[in-house]
N, C-alpha and C positions, 0 to 999 in steps of 0.2 A: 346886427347885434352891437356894434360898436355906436350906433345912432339911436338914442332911445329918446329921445323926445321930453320935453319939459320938464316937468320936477324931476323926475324921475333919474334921468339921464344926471344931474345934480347932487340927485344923492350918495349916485356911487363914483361921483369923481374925486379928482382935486388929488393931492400926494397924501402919504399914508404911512405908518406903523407897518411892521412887523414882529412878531413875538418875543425880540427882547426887550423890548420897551412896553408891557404890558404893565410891570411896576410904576414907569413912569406915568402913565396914564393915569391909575388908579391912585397915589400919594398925589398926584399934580393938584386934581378936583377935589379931593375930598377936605381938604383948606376950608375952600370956599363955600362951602354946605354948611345954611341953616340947619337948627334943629327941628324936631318932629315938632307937629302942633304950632309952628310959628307965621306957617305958610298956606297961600289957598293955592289953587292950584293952579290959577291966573299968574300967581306970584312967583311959583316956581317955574314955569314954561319963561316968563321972563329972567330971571335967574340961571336956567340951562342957556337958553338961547344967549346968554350973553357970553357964558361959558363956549360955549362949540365956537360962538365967534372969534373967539378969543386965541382958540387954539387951531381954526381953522377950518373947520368942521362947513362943507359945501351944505347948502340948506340947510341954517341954524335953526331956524325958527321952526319951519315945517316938521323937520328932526324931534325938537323937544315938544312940537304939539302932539305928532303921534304915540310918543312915548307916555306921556302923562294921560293923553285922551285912554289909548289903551291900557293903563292899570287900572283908571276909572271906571270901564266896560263900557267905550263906545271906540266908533272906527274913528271919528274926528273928534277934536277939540270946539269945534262949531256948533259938531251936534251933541255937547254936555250944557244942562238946563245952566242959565245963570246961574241958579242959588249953588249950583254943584261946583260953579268955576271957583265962588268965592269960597264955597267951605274947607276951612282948615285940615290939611292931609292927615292920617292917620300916620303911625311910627312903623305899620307896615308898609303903607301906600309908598312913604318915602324913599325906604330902604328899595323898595322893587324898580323907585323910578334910579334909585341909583346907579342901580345893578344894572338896566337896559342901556341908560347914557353913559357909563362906561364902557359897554361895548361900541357903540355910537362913537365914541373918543378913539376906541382901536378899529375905526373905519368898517364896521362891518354893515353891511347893506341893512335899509329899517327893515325889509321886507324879513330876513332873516331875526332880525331882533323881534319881531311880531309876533313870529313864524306865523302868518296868516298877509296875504296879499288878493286885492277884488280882481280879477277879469272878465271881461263882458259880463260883469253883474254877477260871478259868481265867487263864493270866497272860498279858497285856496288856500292849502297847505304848503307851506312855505320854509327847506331846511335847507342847509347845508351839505352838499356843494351841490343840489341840482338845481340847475340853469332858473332864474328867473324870469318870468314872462315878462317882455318890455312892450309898452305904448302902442309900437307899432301893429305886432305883430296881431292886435286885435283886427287894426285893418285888414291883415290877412283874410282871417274869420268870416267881417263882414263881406270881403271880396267873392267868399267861395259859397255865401248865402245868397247873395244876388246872382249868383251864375246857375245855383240849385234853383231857385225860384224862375228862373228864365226856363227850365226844362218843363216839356209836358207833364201836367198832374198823371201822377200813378193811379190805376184806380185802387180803391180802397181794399185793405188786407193783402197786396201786394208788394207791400214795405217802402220804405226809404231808401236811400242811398247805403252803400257801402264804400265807408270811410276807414282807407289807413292814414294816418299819421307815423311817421318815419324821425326819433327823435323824440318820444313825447315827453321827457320829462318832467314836469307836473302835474302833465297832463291837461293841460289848460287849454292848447286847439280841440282836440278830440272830444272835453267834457264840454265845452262853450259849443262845439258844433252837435251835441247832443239833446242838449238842453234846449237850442233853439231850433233842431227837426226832429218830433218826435216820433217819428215812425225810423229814424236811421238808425244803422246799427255802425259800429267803429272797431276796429284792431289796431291797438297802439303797441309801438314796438321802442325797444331802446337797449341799449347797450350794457345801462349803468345797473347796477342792482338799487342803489337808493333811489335814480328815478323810476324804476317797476314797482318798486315797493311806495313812494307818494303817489303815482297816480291811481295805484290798487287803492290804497286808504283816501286819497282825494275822489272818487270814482262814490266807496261808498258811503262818505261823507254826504254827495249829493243823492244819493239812489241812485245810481246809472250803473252799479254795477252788472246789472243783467240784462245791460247793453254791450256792452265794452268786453273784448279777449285784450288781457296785458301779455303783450310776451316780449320774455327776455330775449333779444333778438339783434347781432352785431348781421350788418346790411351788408358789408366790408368783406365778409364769409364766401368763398364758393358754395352756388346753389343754396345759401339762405333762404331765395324764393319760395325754394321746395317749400317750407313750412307753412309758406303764407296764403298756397293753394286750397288747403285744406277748408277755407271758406268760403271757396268760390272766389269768381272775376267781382275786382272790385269796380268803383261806380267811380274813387276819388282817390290822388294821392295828395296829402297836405303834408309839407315840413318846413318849418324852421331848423334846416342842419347847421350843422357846422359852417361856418363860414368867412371866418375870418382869414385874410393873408396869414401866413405862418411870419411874414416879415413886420408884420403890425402887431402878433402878440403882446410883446415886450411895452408896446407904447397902451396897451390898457388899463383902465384906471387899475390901482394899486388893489381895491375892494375886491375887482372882479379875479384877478390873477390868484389872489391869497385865498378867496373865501370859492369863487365856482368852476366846477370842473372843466378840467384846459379842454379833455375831449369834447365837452359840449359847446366849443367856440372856435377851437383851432380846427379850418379846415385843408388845410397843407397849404404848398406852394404858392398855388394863386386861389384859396378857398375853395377848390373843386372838385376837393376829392369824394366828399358824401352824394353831393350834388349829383356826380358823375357816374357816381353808383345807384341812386335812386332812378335817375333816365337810364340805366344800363336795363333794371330791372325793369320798367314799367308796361314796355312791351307784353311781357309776361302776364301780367297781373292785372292787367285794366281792361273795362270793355273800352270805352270810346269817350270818356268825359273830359277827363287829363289831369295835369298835375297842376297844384297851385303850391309855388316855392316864396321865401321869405331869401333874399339873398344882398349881396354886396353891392352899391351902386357901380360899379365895375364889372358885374358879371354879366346884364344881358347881353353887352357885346359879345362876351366870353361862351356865353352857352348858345346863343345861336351860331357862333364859329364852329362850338362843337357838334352839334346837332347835326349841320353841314357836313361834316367829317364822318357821321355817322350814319348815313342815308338809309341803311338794313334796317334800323331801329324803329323809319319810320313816323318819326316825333316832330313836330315844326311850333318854334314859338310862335304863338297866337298876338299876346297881351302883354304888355310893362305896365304897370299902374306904380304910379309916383306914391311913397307917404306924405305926412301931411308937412312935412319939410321940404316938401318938393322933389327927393332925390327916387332913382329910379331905384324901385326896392324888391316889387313882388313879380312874379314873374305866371303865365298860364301858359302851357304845354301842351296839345294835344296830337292826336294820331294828322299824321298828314292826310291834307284831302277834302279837312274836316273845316280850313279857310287855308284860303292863300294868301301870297302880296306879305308885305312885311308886318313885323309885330305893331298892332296897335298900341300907339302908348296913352295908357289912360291915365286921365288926371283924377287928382285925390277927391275925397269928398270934403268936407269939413271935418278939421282938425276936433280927435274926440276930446271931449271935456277935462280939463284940466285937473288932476287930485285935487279937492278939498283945499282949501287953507282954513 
């Protein structure tokens, strides 16, 4: 969570504002602001962008392209026709990009200023404080698609896989891994009421609602599992938990601590506490395919120590696959028996495409 990858990682860095300085933000720019009608909107992305530069602002440019592109009604600035870049903004058009690069100036994530962010192609609802999907974690996705495709075909009307996600907040593993196997089914679970409640409305955003059970669901619970029987032995666990050092907190960027919720990042001591509890449960709950985890580049040492220490459970790391930074990120989990010998560490594919400029 703390390694997000290109732009991205970018736009929520760098030092930051907090709330008594929101005056200052808002009298600082508003100086510098042409009036309505003066400007196309080529003119004003160079205008912002000189602004964020000015005060700091990590990815200026990119910052003030998505902002203008989107009051415009498109995702990029790239994809607005010329004649649209050149025409003169309207006295609403203005006011609106105001308002967003203002926020923008009090560091809050674009993805939140959007409220709309793409993963693996699909577009997403995007608020405050639940967790942002980052770069990586689509690798995730694609990882646990190539290990579904490796399994023998079902025959037909015998369904897909059953996929929990543990953490969904957006919902963005569960609905990306829906979208691209259409006979699976998924139970996303989370803690938070505003992440049950975006991926209930991101779910029927996409039509997948009558795929997907949301349930409010803290992992952390004695016998929480109970509830998750109720739909049968699953086929897959996928989570991006928690996982951050409890001693790294304090060192993230300014964006992430102010604007997204600590529980969807702080994983205690040494980041293990979710983690620990999602292998405590899976025994339970899986037939034989395993877990595919999003974790610390620290922790497969840490979770095959643990695993060791836990022998009744049954569980042996399989897989490390590296993200596209090289560092060791995802992890695969299955029942022992199932391979020996130590964790394969697989290398990344090609690094996914970069956002737009």
């Amino acid at each position: 969570m703390e390694h997000w990858g290109g732009m991205l990682r970018l736009l929520l860095s760098g030092p930051g504002w907090r709330g008594g300085t929101r005056g200052w933000a808002f009298s600082s720019w508003r100086r510098h602001l042409p009036s309505a009608g003066l400007l196309s909107a080529a003119e004003l992305v160079n205008k912002w962008t000189a602004l964020f530069e000015k005060e700091g602002i990590p990815e200026a440019q990119e910052s003030s392209e998505y902002i203008v592109a989107h009051v415009l009604g498109a995702k990029t600035f790239q994809s607005l026709r010329p004649a649209l870049r050149r025409q003169p903004l309207t006295p609403g058009q203005l006011q609106r990009i105001q308002e967003l690069s203002g926020r923008r100036l009090q560091r809050m994530p674009v993805q939140y200023i959007l409220g709309e962010w793409d993963f693996q192609g699909l577009n997403l609802k995007m608020a405050p404080p639940v967790f942002i999907p980052r770069p990586e974690t689509e690798e995730l996705v694609e990882w646990v698609l190539e290990e579904v495709a490796r399994r023998p075909r079902v025959p037909e009307g015998q369904g897909g896989p059953l996929i929990l996600e543990v953490g969904c907040g957006s919902g963005a593993i569960s609905l990306s891994l829906l979208s691209r196997l259409p006979q699976s089914r998924a139970i996303a679970v989370d803690k938070g009421d505003a992440a049950v409640c975006l991926t209930r409305e991101n779910a029927q955003r996409l039509r997948l609602q009558d795929r997907i059970q949301i349930v409010p669901l803290d992992v952390t619970l004695e016998r929480s599992w109970a509830r998750l029987l109720l739909w049968g032995p699953l086929d897959l666990i996928v989570s991006n938990p928690p996982y951050v050092f409890r001693q790294d907190m304090e060192q993230l960027a300014p964006e992430i601590r102010s604007y997204e919720d600590p529980a969807a990042l702080d994983g205690g001591e040494k980041g293990m506490d979710i983690i620990e509890r999602i292998l405590a449960l899976a025994p339970r709950l899986l037939k034989d395919s395993g877990i595919f985890l999003e974790v610390d580049p620290r922790h497969p040492e840490l979770v095959s120590s643990w695993l060791q220490s836990w022998p009744d459970l049954s569980l042996h790391l399989v897989a490390v696959r590296r993200d596209f930074c090289g560092r060791p990120r995802f992890l695969h989990i299955r029942r022992s028996g199932t391979q020996g010998g130590c964790p394969v560490d697989v290398q990344p594919g090609p690094p996914p495409a970069r956002v737009p400029r």
